[in-house]
N, C-alpha and C positions, 0 to 999 in steps of 0.2 A: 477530389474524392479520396476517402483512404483508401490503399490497395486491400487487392482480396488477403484474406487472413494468413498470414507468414507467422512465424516463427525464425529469428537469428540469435544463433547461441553465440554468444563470445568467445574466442578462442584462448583467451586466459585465464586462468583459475583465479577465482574473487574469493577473498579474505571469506571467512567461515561465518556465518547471520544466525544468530540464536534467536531461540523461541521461546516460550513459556510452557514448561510441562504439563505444570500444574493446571493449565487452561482446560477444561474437559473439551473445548471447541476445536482443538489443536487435533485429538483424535477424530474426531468426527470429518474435521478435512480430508486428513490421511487414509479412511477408513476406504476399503475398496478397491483401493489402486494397487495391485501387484507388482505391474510394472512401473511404477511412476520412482526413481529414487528417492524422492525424500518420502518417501513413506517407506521404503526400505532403511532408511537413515535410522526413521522412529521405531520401527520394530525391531531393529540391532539390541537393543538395549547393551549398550557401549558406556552412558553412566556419563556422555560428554556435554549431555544438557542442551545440545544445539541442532536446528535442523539448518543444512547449508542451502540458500540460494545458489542456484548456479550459474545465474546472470541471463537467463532468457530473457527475448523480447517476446510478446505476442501481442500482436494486432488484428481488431475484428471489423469487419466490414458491415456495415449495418443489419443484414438480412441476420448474422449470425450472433448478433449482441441477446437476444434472448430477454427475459422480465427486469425494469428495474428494480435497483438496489435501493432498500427504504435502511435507514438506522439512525438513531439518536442517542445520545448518552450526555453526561454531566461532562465538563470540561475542567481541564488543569486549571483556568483562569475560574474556574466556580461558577459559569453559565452552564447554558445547553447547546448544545449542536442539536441540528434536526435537518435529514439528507432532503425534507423536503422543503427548507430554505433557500436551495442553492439549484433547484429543478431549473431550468433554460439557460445555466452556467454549465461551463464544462467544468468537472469536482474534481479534484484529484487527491487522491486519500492513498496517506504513506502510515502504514504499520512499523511499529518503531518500538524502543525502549533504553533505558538511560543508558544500561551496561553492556550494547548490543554495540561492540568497537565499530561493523561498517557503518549503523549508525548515524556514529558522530562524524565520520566521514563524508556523508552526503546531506547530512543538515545545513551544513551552506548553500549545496546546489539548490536543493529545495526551496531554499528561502532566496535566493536570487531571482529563482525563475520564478514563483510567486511575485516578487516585487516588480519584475517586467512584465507580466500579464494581467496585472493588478484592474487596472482599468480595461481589461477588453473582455468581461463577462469569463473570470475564473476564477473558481473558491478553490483555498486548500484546506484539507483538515488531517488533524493525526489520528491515530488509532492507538493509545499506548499500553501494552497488553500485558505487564507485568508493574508497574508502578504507582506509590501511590503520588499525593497532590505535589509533596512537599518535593519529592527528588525528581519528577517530573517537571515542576517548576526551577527549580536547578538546570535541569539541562537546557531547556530554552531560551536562559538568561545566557547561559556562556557561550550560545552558540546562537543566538543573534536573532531564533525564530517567533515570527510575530504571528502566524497564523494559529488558531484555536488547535486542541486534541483532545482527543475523545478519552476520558482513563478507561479501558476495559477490563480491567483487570480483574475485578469483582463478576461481573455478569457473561463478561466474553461476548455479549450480543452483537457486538458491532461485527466482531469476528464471525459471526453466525450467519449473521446476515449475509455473509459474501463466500458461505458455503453452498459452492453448485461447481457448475462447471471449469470455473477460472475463479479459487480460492487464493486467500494471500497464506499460501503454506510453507511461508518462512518469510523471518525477519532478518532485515528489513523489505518490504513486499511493496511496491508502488503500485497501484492501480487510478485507473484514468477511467470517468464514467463521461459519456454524454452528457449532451442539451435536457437530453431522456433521462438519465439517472443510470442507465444501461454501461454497463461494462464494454468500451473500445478499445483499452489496451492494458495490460502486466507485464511489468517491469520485477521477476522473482530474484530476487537478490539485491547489493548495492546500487544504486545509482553513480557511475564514475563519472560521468560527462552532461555538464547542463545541456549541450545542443541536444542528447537523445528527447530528451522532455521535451523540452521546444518543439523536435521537428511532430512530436506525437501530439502535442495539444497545436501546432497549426495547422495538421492534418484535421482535426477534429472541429477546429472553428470554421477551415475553407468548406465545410461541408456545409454550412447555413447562410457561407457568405450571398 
């Protein structure tokens, strides 16, 4: 079973994750949190374009996961994604974009741990919130990723859709849904290490084992 909901910060400061200003969806996450820093980040108006991940984990225990998460949008490859293609998989949607340095940093782990959970009932998808087809499609050639991504750039709904309680409020932003569709864990910031992923999605599969 996954344990009751924790929260572990990292104790080292992770490289700076930018966001999309221009997203009207980006306020809307921020909006309310007093205390929360990256909504203090966004209301600085400092002119530095970026809201910082700080590297939190958070993990949710069933009772606390709350309504699933629906979203679909057009994809870099010129299909559709639709979240509810991938219902009785564990999803894991990583918000991302081409000029976002951490990034390109953890697009390999990404796409490793995707390639080893490939067959045991796991979809990945991206979320990419500032880009259009062409430079989007760029970064996934040079960096090896095979799974689809959403462009949001235009509409921001996908970004919308996962405004509630555990929003992706900075890029890059991993989030892990259930069987359900239901948010079980956020990863705000880089991804440094494939075993975090791992140990979060075999958390998530021993629960239906």
């Amino acid at each position: 079973m996954v344990p009751a909901s924790r929260v572990r910060t990292r104790l080292r400061p992770r490289p700076a994750a930018a966001i999309a200003a221009l997203v009207a969806a980006s306020a809307l996450l921020l909006t309310g949190c007093a205390s929360d820093p990256l909504a203090d980040q966004f209301r600085e108006g400092s002119g530095k374009n970026y809201i910082a991940g700080d590297g939190t984990i958070s993990e949710f225990a069933e009772p606390q996961r709350g309504e699933p998460i629906e979203f679909s949008g057009d994809t870099v490859e010129g299909g559709t994604f639709d979240s509810a293609d991938t219902l009785g998989e564990v999803t894991v949607v990583n918000f991302w974009y081409a000029g976002c340095a951490p990034c390109r940093v953890e697009a390999p782990i990404l796409e490793e741990v995707s390639q080893q959970f490939g067959d045991d009932g796991v979809s990945f998808v991206g979320v990419n919130v500032r880009d259009q087809a062409g430079t989007a499609a760029s970064f996934e050639e040079t960096y090896g990723v095979t799974y689809p991504s959403i462009l949001d750039v235009e509409s921001g709904a996908a970004q919308l859709a996962f405004a509630g309680p555990v929003p992706a409020a900075a890029v890059p932003t991993t989030i892990v849904l259930d069987q359900e569709g239901r948010v079980a864990a956020r990863v705000l910031g880089q991804l440094t290490d494939a075993s975090i992923l791992e140990s979060i999605i075999d958390g998530i599969l021993a629960e239906q084992a």
